[in-house]
C-alpha positions as CSV (number, residue, x, y, z in Angstrom):
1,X,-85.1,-66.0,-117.5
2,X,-82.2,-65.3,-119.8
3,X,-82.1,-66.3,-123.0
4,X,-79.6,-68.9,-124.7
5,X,-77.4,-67.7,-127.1
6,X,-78.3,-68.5,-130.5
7,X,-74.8,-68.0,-132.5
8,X,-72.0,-69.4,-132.9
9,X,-68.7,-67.2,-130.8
10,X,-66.2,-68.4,-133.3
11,X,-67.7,-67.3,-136.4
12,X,-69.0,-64.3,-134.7
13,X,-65.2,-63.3,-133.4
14,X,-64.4,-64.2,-137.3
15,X,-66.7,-61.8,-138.3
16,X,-65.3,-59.2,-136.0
17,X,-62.2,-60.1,-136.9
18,X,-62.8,-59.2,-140.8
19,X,-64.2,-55.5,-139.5
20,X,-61.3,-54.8,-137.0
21,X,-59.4,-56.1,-140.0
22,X,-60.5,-53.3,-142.8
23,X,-61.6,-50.7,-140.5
24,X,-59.7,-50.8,-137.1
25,X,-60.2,-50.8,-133.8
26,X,-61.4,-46.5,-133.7
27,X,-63.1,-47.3,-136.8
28,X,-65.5,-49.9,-136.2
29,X,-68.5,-49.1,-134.4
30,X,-70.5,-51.5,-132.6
31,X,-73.0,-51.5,-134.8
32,X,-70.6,-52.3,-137.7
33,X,-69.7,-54.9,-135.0
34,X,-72.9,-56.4,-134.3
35,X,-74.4,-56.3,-138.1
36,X,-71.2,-58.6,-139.5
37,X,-71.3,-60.3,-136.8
38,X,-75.2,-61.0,-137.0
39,X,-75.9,-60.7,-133.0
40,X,-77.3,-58.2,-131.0
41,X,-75.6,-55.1,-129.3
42,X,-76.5,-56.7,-125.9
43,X,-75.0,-60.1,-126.9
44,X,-72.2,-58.4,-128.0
45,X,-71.1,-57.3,-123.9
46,X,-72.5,-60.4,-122.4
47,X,-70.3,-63.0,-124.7
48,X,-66.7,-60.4,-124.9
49,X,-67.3,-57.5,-122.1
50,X,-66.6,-54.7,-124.6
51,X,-65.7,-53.5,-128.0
52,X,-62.0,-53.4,-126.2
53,X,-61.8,-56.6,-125.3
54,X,-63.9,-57.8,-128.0
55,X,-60.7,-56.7,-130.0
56,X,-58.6,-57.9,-127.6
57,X,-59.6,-61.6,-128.1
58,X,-59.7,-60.6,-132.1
59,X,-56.2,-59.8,-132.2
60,X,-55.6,-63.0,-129.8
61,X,-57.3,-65.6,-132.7
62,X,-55.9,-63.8,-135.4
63,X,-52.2,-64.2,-133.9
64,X,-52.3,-67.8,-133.1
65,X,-54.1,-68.1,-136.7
66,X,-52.0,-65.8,-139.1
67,X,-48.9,-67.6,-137.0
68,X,-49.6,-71.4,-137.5
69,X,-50.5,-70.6,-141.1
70,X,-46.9,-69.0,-141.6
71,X,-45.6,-72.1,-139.6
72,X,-47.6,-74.8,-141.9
73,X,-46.5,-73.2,-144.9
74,X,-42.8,-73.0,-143.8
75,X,-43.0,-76.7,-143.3
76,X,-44.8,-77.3,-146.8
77,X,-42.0,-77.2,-148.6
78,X,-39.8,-80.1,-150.2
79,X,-37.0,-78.1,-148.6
80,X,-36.5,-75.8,-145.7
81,X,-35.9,-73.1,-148.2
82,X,-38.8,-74.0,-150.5
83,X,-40.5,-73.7,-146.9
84,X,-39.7,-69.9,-146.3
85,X,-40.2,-69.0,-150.5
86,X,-44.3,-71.1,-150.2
87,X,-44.6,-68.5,-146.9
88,X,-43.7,-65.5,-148.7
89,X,-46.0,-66.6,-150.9
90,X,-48.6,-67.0,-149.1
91,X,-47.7,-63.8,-147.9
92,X,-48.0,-61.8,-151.3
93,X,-51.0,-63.8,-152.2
94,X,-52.9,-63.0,-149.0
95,X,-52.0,-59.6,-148.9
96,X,-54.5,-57.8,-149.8
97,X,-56.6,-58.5,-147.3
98,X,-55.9,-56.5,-144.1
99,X,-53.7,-57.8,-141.5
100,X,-54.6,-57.4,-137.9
101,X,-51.5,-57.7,-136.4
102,X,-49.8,-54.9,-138.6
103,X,-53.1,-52.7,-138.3
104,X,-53.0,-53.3,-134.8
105,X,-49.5,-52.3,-134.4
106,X,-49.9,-49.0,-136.7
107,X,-53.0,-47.9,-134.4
108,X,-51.6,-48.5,-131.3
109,X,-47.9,-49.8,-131.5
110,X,-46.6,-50.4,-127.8
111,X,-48.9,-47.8,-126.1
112,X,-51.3,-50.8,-124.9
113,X,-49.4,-53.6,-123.1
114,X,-52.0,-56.4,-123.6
115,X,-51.7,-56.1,-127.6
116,X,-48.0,-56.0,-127.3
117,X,-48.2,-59.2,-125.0
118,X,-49.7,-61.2,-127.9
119,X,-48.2,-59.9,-130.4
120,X,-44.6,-60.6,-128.8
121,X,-45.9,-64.4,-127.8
122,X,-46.6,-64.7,-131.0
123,X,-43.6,-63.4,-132.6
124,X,-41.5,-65.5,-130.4
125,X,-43.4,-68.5,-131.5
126,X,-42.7,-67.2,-135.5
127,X,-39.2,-66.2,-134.8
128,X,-38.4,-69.6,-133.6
129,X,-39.7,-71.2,-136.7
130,X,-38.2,-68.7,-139.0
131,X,-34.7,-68.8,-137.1
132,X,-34.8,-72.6,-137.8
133,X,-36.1,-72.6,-141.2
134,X,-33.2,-70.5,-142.0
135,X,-30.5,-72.8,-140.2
136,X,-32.2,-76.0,-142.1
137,X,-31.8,-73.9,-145.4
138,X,-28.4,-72.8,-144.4
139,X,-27.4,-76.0,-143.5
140,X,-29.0,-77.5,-146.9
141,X,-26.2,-74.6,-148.5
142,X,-29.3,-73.0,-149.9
143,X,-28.5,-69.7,-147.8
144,X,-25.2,-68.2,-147.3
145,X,-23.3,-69.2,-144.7
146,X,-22.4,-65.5,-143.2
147,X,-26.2,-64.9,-143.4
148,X,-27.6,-64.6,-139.2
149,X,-30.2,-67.1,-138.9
150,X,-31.6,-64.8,-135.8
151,X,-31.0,-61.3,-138.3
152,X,-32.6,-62.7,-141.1
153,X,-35.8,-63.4,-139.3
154,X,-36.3,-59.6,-138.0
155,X,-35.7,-59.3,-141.5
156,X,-38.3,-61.6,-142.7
157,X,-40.9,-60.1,-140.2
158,X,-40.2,-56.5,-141.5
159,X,-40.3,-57.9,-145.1
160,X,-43.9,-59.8,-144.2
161,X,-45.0,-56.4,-142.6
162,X,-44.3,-54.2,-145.6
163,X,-45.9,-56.6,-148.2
164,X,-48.9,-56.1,-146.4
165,X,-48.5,-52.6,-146.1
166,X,-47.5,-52.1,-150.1
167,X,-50.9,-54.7,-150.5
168,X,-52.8,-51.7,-148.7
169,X,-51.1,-48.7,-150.7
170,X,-52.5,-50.3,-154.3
171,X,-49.3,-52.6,-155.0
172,X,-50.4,-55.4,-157.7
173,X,-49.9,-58.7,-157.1
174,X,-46.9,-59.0,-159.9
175,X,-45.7,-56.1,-157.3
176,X,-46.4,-57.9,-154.1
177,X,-44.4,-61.3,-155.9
178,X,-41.7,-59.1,-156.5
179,X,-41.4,-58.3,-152.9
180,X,-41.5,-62.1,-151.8
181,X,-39.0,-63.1,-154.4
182,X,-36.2,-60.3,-153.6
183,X,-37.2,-60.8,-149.8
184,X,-35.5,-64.4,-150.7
185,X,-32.3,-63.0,-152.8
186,X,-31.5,-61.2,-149.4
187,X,-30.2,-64.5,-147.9
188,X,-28.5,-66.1,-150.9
């Protein structure tokens, strides 16, 4: 007779999560894996297959996560612009902890379809709330008319993405504010 699992899946995927975060997918092993994640190696492959697919549904949670968070903080502020500057925020204050979906993409950036599959469905999702974040704004006279509502979100993701990536290469958080705040001059 099998045994009944006796953890919880969600806060052992967020513990996986926090490993593929810092270390990667080629450089967590399953028993980095199993120890954060406080189950056993066999528990492991019967609740998520395999360390692939175990990182497959990381990336997944971490997505719909990190993407909702950059849509609740857009819609925190007083105005559509105050929106986009709390996200950058959010951004720089957050970014020294690894992101998954720019690790993800450095590791394996389009090779594997699957990761590119979320990571597109969830950029389609962001670029919709970031493309009208920007009209709202523009519309508010907050950001210049001339300014592409649909270029300045490609822009906003690339900014987002390189926080992180100065967050990673030692940039301070003075550093990381700077970032956010000349991210936002771009559209003025």
């Amino acid at each position: 007779m099998a045994r009944p699992k006796q953890f919880d899946r969600d806060q052992a995927l967020d513990a996986a999560i926090a490993v593929f975060r810092e270390h990667g997918f080629a450089g967590s092993s399953a028993a980095m894996l199993t120890d954060a994640m406080r189950i056993g190696r066999q528990s492991l492959y019967d609740t998520f297959g395999d360390k692939w697919r175990l990182y497959a549904t990381a990336v997944q949670r971490y997505a719909r996560a990190e993407t909702q968070a950059h849509l609740d903080a857009l819609r925190s502020g007083e105005t559509p612009y105050d929106g986009l500057r709390l996200m950058l925020e959010r951004v720089a204050s957050e970014a020294h902890t690894a992101c998954l979906g720019v690790n993800s993409i450095c590791e394996f950036g389009k090779a594997n379809t699957e990761l590119t599959e979320i990571r597109e469905a969830a950029g389609r999702v962001l670029h919709a709330g970031f493309v009208a974040a920007l009209r709202a704004a523009q519309a508010d006279g907050d950001i210049a008319a001339d300014v592409s509502p649909e270029e300045a979100s490609a822009f906003l993701n690339a900014s987002i993405a390189g926080i992180r990536i100065a967050a990673r290469d030692g940039a301070d958080e003075a550093q990381l504010r700077s970032l956010a705040r000349i991210t936002l001059r771009a559209f003025a």
